[in-house]
N, C-alpha and C positions, 0 to 999 in steps of 0.2 A: 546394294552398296550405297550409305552414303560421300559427301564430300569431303568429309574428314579421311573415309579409307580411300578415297580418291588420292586425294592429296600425301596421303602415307603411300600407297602402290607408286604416285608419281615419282615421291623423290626419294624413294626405293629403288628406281631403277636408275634416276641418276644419280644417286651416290655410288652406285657399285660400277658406273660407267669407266673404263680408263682414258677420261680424256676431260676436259676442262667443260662444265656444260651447265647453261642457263636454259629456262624456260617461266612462259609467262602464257597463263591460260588465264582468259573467259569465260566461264562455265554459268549454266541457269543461275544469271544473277552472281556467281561468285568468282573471288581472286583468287588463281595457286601462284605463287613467285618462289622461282627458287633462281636468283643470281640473276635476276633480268635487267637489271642494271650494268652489267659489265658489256665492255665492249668489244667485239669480233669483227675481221675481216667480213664484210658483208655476203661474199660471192654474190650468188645470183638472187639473193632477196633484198639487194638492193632495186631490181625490176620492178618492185611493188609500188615504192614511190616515183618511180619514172614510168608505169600504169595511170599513175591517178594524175599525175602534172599532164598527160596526153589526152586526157579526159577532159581534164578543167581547159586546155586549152582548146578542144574542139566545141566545147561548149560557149566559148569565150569568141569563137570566129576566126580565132590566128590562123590553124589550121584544119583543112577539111580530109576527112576521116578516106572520103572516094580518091583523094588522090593520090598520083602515082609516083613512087619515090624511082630512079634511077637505080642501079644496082651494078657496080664493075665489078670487074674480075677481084682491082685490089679492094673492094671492099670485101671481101669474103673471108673470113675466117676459121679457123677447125674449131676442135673442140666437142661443140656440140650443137646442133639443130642443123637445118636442110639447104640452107640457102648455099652454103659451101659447096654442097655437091651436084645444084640446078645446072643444067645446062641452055641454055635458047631464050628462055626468058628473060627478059633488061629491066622491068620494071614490078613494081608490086604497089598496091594499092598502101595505103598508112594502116589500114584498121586491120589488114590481113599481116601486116609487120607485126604491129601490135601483139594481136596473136601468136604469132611465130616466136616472138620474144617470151613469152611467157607459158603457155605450153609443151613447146621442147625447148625452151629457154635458146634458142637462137641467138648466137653471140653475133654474127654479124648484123640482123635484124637490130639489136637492140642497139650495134654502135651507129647505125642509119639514123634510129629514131632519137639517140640525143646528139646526134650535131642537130636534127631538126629543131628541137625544142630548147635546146641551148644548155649547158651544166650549172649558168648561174638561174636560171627560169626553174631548173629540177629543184636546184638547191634552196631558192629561196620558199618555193612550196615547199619541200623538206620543214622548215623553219617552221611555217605556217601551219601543220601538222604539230608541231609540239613533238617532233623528232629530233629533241635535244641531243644525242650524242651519233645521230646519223648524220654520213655526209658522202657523196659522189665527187671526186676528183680524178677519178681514169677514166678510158671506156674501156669495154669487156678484152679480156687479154692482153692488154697493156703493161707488159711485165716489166718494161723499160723504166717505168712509171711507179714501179711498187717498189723497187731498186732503189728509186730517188726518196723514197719514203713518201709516195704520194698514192694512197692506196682508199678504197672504197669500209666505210666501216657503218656497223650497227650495232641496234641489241634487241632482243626479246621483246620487250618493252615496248620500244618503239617500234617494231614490226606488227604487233595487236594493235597500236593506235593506226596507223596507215591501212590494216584492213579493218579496221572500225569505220574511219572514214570513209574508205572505200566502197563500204557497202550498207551501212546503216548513218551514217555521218548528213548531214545537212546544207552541206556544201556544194555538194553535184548533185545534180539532178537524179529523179529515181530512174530516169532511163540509162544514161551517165555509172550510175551505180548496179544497175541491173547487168551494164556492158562488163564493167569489173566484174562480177559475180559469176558471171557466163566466162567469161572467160577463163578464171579460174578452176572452174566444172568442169571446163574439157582438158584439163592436164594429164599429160599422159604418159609423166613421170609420177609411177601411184605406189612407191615400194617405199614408201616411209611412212607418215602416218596413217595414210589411208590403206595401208596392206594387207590389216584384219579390220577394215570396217566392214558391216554390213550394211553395205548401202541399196536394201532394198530398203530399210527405213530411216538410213543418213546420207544424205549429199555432201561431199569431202572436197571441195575447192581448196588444192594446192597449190604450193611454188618451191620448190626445192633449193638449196645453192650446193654445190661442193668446189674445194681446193683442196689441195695436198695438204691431208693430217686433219681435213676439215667436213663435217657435214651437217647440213642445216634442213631443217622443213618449217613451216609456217602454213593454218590452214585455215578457212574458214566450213563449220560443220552446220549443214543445217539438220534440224530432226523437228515434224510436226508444224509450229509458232516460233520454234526457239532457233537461236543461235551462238555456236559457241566460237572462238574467237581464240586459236594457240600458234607460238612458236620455239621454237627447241633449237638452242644454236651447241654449235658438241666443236670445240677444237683440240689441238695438241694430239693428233690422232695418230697411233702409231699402225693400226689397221682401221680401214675405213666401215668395215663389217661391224665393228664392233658400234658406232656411232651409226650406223644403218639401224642396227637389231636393237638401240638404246629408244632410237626413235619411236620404230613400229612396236615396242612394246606399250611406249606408252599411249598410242592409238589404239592400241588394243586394250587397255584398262578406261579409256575414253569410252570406248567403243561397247564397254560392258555395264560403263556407268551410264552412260544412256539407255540403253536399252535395258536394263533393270529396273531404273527411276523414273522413266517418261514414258506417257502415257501418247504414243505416235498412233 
């Protein structure tokens, strides 16, 4: 296969999608775009640029990575990730938040870590990333918030630039970047692009998001030297399966074009 039938299988399966859907891959050296420009409700890939503001700030001195954040009751949130349903433990270290926030995507984890780092600090790295149409103004489950028309947004586009940075970028340090990396690798929400990879010869570092009528993935793929660099935003979803299966398809045409073309 090459990129060309890439790129046809890709936007093959979103045109036939029933739901409003961009996507922006990095592949050996090449662009696919199909809508990556428009803009979505971020859900949970907004975590990605509030990963790398907690980076740069730990490298910067502000905050250290061993310390322990407080945790109350009313900080707790449903949804999704663990810290909702701990019981005994009051505090957690920042780099194990970190974690938390981005692996099971932990909604109270992540609202800890931006009162820490602050929403104009996220924001103005935002900016600094060339994440022109991305922007953080709630924290996670703040519906009160999205009512008011104050709601978290992004697009494709700007999701490839922030894991560019994040883990080939020049900015953070290669330990800093290797910390993004790793932690991406242990995600363990793996039912969307990574669902038909064979990762005995591609490592799939994901981040997920959903909301109602919405489902997102973004990854970074390594295979051999190379790295490839995708994110898939699917809204107006009137079943969620359908924007699941849109996804994991095109991991799986990923998944075939590597391992056809590259010599792992």
């Amino acid at each position: 296969m090459n990129i060309e039938q890439l790129k046809l299988n890709v936007y093959s399966e979103l045109a036939r999608c029933k739901g409003r859907a961009s996507l922006f891959m990095e592949i050996e050296g090449k662009i696919i775009e199909f809508n990556s420009q428009e803009v979505y409700q971020s859900a949970s890939l907004i975590k990605m640029p509030i990963l790398y503001e907690a980076l740069r700030q730990i490298e910067a001195g502000i905050i250290n990575p061993d310390e322990h954040l407080i945790i109350k009751d009313s900080d707790k949130i449903g949804n999704t990730g663990v810290l909702q349903v701990l019981h005994g433990v009051k505090s957690y270290a920042i780099k194990d938040l970190l974690t938390l926030m981005v692996i099971v995507s932990d909604n109270s984890a992540t609202n800890l870590i931006i009162n820490l780092l602050g929403i104009e600090s996220i924001n103005k790295t935002i900016r600094s990333l060339s994440m022109n149409n991305t922007i953080l103004q709630r924290k996670m489950l703040d519906f009160q918030s999205v009512k008011s028309g104050m709601d978290n947004f992004t697009t494709a586009a700007d999701i490839v630039k922030c894991l560019k940075k994040g883990v080939i970028g020049t900015d953070l340090t290669k330990a800093s970047r290797d910390t993004f990396l790793s932690i991406l690798n242990q995600q363990q929400f793996r039912d969307k692009l990574p669902a038909y990879m064979n990762e005995v010869y591609i490592t799939a570092g994901n981040k997920t998001g959903e909301l109602p009528g919405l489902e997102h993935d973004c990854a970074v793929m390594t295979f051999g030297q190379t790295r490839a660099f995708i994110a898939v935003l699917i809204d107006t979803l009137e079943e969620p399966e359908i924007g699941r299966s849109t996804i994991r398809q095109i991991g799986k045409h990923i998944n075939d074009f590597i391992r056809g073309n590259s010599t792992i």
